[in-house]
N, C-alpha and C positions, 0 to 999 in steps of 0.2 A: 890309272891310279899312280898318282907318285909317289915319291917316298916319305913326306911327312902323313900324307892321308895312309899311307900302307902301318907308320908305324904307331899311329892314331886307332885306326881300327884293329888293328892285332893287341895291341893293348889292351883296350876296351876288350876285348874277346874274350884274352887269357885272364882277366879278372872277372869277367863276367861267370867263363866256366869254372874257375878258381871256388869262385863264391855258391855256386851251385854244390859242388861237390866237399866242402867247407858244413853246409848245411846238410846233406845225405852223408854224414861220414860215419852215424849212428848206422846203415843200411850197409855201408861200406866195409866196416870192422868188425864181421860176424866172426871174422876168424883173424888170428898173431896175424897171417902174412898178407891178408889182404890191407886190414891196419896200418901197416908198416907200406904196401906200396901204396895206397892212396894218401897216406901223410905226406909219401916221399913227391907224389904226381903235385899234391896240392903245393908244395915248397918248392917244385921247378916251374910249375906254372906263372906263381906268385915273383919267383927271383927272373925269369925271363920278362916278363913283365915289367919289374922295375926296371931292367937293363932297358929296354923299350922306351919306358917312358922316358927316362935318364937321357936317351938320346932324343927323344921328342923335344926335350928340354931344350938341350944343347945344339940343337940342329934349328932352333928360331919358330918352332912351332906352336901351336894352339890345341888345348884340351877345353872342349867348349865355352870357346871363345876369350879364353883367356890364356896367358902365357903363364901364367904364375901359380897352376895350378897342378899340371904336371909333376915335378918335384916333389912335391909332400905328398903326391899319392904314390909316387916311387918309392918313400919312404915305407908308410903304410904298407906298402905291398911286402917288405922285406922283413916288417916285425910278422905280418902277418906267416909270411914263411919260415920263420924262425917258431909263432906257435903254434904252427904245425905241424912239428917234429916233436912238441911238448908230449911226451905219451904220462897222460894224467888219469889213464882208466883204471878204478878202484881207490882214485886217493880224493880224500875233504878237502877240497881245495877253498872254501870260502870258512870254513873253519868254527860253521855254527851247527847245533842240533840238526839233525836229522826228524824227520818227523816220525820215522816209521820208530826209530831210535827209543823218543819220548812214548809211544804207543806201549812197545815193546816192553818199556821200564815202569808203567804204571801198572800193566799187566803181573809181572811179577812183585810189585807192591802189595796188590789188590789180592 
């Protein structure tokens, strides 16, 4: 294996497991510390990764079968690591009713 298939495949790898554990992070943050190191696992995954691809980039290589495609998923990978250090648990983040909210407030109308 050489080094652009090595930095190809490691890539692909650490965002594949990235995005796995992206998706269990509800399984993952049963508790403060676990929370905080799988945020922390998911953002070194995520920024090793982009360094990865960066150099896939830079180094003349191909991310299936295109050259041009690398880069903006380095990028990707970096916001991605960045919001996954966002600790958003307990806050409205989209900033509309709740349903259980309106449940809750008709009940005490009624």
């Amino acid at each position: 294996m050489d080094y652009l298939e090595l930095l190809e495949s490691g890539s692909l790898g650490l965002c594949g497991l990235a995005t796995i554990l992206w998706m269990s992070i509800g399984s993952l943050s049963r508790t403060r510390r676990s929370e905080i190191l799988a945020q922390r696992l998911i953002a070194s995954m995520c920024l090793i990764s982009a360094v990865m691809l960066f150099a896939l980039h830079n180094s003349g290589g191909e991310l299936w079968g295109s050259r041009n495609v690398a880069r903006p998923f380095a990028v990707v990978a970096v916001v991605v690591a960045l919001a996954s250090m966002m600790n958003i648990k307990g806050t409205d983040v989209q900033g509309e009713v709740n349903p259980h909210n309106i449940m809750k407030s008709k009940k005490e109308e009624g």
